[in-house]
C-alpha positions in Angstrom: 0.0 0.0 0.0 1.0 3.1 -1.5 1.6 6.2 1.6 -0.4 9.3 1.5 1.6 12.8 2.4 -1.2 15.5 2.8 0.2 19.5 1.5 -0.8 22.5 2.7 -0.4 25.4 0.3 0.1 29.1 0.9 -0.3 31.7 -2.0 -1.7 29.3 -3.8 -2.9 31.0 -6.7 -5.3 29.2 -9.1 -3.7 26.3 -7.7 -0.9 25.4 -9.9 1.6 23.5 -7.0 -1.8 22.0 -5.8 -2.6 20.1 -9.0 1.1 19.6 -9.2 1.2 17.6 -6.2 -2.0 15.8 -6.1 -0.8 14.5 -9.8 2.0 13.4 -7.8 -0.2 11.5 -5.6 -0.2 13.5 -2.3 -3.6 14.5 -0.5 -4.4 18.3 -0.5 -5.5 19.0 3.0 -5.9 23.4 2.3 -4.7 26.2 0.7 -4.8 30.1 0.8 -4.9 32.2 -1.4 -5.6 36.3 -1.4 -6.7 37.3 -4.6 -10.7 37.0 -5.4 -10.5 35.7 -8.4 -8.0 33.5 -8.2 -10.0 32.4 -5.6 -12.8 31.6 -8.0 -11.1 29.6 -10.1 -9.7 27.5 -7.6 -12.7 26.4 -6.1 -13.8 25.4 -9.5 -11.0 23.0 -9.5 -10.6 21.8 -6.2 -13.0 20.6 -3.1 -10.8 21.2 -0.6 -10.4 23.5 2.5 -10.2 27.1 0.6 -8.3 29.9 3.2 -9.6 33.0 1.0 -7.6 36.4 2.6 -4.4 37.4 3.8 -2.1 35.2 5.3 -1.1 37.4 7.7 -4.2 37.2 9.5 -4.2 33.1 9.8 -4.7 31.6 12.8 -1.8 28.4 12.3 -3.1 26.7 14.9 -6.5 26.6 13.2 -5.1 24.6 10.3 -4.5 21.3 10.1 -0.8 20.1 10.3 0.6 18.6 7.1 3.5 16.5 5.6 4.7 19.4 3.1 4.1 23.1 2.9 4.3 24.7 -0.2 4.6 28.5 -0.9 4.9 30.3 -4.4 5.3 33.1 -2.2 5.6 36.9 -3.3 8.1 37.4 -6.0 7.5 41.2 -6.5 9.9 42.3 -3.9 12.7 40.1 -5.1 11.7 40.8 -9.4 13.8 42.7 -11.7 10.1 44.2 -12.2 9.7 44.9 -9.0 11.1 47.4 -6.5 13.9 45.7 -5.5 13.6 46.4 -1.8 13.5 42.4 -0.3 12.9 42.2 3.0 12.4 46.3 3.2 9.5 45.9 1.3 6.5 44.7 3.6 5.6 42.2 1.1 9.1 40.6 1.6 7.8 39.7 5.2 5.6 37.2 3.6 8.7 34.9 3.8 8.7 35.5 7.7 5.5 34.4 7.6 6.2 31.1 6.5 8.9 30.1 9.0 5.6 30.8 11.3 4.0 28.2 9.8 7.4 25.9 9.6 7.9 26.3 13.5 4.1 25.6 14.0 3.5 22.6 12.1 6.9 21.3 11.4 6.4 19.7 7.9 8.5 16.8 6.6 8.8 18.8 3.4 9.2 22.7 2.7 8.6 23.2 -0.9 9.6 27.2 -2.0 9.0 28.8 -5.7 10.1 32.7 -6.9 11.2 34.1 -9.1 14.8 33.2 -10.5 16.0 36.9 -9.4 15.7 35.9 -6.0 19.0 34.5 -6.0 21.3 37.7 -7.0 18.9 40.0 -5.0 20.6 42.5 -2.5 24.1 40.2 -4.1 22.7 37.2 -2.8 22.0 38.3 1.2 18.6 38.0 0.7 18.7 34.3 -0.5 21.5 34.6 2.2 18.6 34.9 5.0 16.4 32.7 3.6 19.0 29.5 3.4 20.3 30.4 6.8 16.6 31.1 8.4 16.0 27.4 6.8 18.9 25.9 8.0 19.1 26.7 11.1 15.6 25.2 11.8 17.7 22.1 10.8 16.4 21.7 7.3 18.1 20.4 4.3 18.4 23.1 2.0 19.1 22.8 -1.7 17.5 25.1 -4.7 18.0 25.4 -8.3 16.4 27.6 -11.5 14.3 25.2 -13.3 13.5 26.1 -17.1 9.7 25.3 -17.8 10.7 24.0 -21.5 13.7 21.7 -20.1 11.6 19.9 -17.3 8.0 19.7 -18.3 8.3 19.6 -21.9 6.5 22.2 -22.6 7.5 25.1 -25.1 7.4 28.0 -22.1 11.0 29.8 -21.5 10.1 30.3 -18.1 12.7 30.1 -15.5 12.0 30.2 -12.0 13.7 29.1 -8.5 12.4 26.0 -6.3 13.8 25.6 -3.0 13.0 21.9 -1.7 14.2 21.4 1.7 13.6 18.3 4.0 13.1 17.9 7.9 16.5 16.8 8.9 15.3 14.7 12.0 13.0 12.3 9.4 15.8 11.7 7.6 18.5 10.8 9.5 21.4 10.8 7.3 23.8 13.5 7.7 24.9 13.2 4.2 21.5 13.0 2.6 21.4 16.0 -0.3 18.1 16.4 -3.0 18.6 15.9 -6.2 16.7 17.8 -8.9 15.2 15.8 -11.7 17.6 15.5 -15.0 16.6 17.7 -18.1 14.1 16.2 -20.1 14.4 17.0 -24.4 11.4 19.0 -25.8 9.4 17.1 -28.1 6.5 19.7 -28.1 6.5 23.1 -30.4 3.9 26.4 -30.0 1.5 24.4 -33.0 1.5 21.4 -30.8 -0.5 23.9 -28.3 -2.8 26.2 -30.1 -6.2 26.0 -31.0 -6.6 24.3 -34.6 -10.0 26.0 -35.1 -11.1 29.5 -35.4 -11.5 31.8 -32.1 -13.3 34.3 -30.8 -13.3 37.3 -33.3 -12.3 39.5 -30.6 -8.8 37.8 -30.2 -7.9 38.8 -33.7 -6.4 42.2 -34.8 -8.4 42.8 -38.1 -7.3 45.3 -41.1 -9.1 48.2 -39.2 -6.7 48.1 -36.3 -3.7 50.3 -36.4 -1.0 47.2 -35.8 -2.4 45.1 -38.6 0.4 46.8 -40.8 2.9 46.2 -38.8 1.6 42.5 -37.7 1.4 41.6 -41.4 5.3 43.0 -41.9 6.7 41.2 -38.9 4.8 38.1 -37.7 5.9 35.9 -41.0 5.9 32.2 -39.2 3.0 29.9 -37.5 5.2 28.1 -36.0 5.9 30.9 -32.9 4.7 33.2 -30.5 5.5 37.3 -31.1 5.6 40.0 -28.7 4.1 43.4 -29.6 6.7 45.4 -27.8 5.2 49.3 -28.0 6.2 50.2 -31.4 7.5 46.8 -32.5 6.8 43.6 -33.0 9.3 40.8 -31.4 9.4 37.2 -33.1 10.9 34.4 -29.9 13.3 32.2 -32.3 13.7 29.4 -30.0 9.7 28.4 -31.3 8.8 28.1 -27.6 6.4 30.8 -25.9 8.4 33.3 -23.9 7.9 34.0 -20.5 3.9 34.5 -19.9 3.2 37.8 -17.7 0.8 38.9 -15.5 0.1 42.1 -17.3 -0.3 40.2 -20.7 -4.0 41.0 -20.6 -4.2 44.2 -19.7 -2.8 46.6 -22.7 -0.8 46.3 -25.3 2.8 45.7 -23.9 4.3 42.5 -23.8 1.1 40.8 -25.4 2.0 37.0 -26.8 0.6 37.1 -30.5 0.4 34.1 -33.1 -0.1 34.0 -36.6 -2.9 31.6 -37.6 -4.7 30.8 -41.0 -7.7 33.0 -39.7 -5.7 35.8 -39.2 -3.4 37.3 -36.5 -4.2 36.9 -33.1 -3.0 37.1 -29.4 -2.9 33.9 -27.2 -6.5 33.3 -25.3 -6.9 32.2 -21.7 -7.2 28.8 -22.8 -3.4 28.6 -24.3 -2.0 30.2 -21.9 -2.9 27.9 -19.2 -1.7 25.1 -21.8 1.6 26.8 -21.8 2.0 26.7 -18.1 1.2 23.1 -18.5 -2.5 22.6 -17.4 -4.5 19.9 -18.4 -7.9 20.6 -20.5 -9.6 18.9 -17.7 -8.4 22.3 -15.6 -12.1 24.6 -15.4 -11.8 28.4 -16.6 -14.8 30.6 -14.8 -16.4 33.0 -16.9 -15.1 36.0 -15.8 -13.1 38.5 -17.3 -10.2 37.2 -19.6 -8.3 40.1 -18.0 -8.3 38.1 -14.8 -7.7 34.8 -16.7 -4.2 36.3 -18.1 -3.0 37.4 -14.9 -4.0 33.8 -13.3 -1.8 32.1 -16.2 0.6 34.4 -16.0 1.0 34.4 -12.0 0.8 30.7 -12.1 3.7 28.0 -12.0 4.1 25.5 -14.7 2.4 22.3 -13.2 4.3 19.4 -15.0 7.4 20.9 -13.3 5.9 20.6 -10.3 4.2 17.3 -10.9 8.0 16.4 -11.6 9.8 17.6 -7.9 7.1 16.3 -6.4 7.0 12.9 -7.7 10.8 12.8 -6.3 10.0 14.2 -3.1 7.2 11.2 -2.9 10.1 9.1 -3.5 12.1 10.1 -0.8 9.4 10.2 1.5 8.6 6.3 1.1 12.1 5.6 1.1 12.3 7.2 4.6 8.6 5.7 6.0 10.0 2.3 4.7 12.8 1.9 6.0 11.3 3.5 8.9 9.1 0.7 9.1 11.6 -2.0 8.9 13.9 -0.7 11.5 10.4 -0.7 13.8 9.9 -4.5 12.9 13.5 -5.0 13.3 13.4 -3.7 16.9 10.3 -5.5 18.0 11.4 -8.8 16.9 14.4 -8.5 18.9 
């Protein structure tokens, strides 16, 4: 028999390390997430125990204790987008936060994703404080900047940081150190991912808009995603999507555009979630495709996820088995 790990997961989003991890065979035992919406589509994915508001104001003791915490916590104050301020800016406390929740509950796993930034940040001291605030709780502690389109074989340049740290005590092995899964080769391409059929009409930039010109000059090849980049248009070479942002859907900067035989037209909701590796089994609420873009956008790329956690899985049987034997060893003595 097979041993179930429950996961409790903080800024969860539209539940992205969730899905991940239940894939992965692990029981979702609550999440939390802020934002409304996000909200909204979540519970239109999952049954579970929803924390809607800010995680300052949990109660810790109120939630149920789990096997492995998650956090894609707040990347803004450690982003090259951002303000730059780390742990000056209040939203940098978030991380604080979590060590609350690590000292209350005392997972067997901490599971961490930001933004790949995070490491050079402040050069380095803030990942400084976070590997030392880890450590000293006597954690493993190992990390690495995974690349969407090298681990989940999806065409997304996406890079972000994971941080996958184990409670030293389960363990007990003082040379035991994580490995991250190998690179995997890409066997998928941007076609591979659109819709074959016609959209929408309102996804297409018609000959009465003022960029069909310049569309029609630049965006030559079906077989990639363009950026309209103010007052030019950007073709990604590398035929994979680059990086999806929250802001895609709300103006004109930084939008992801294909060219299709019914015309030009940006990426919908619907692709975008399929480029951060969501099944079409994953619901989309009807409401505003504004919010849907910053969802995809904000979201991890779940068969990465579905990947470290798998290995984390591993570990953890490993540990609970030999556990087990060393317990039947003892009593039959």
């Amino acid at each position: 028999m097979k041993n179930k790990y429950t996961v409790g997961s903080l800024y969860a989003g539209v539940g992205g390390i969730c899905l991940g991890f239940k894939n992965a065979g692990f029981d979702l035992a609550w999440a939390n997430e802020f934002d409304k919406n996000a909200c909204i589509t979540y519970r239109k994915n999952f049954n579970h125990n929803l924390v809607e508001g800010d995680v300052m104001d949990i109660e810790i003791s109120n939630l149920e204790n789990v096997d492995v915490l998650t956090a894609g916590f707040p990347c803004q104050p450690f982003s090259v987008a951002g303000h730059r301020q780390g742990f000056e800016d209040k939203r940098g406390n978030h991380f604080f936060k979590i060590l609350d929740f690590i000292d209350t509950m005392r997972p067997k796993v901490v599971f961490l994703e930001n933004v790949k930034n995070l490491v050079g940040h402040d050069k380095g001291n803030t990942f400084k404080v976070i590997k030392e605030e880890i450590l000293k709780r006597d954690y493993t502690f190992s990390s690495k900047v995974l690349n969407t389109k090298d681990y989940g074989n999806v065409p997304h340049n996406r890079e972000r940081i994971f941080i996958v740290a184990f409670d030293k005590q389960l363990l007990n092995d003082p040379d035991f150190n994580y490995s991250f899964p190998e690179k995997e080769q890409l066997s998928k391409g941007v076609k591979d991912l659109l819709i074959k059929e016609k959209v929408d009409d309102k996804f297409y930039y018609g000959k009465d808009k003022y960029m069909y010109d310049m569309l029609s000059e630049s965006m030559l090849r079906d077989d990639t995603v363009y950026q309209f980049r103010r007052q030019y248009v950007r073709e990604n070479k590398s035929n994979v999507c680059p990086t999806l942002t929250a802001n895609m859907g709300t103006g004109g900067h930084n939008v992801p555009l294909v060219k299709t035989k019914f015309g030009f037209r940006k990426l919908t909701p619907r692709e975008c979630f399929r480029f951060q590796g969501f099944p079409e089994s994953f619901k989309l609420p009807e409401i505003a495709n504004s919010h849907l873009y910053k969802q995809s956008g904000n979201s991890v790329s779940m068969p990465v996820i579905s990947k470290l956690a798998v290995s984390i899985k591993n570990i953890l049987d490993g540990v609970d088995s030999n556990s087990t034997k060393t317990s039947l060893e003892s009593s039959s003595n």
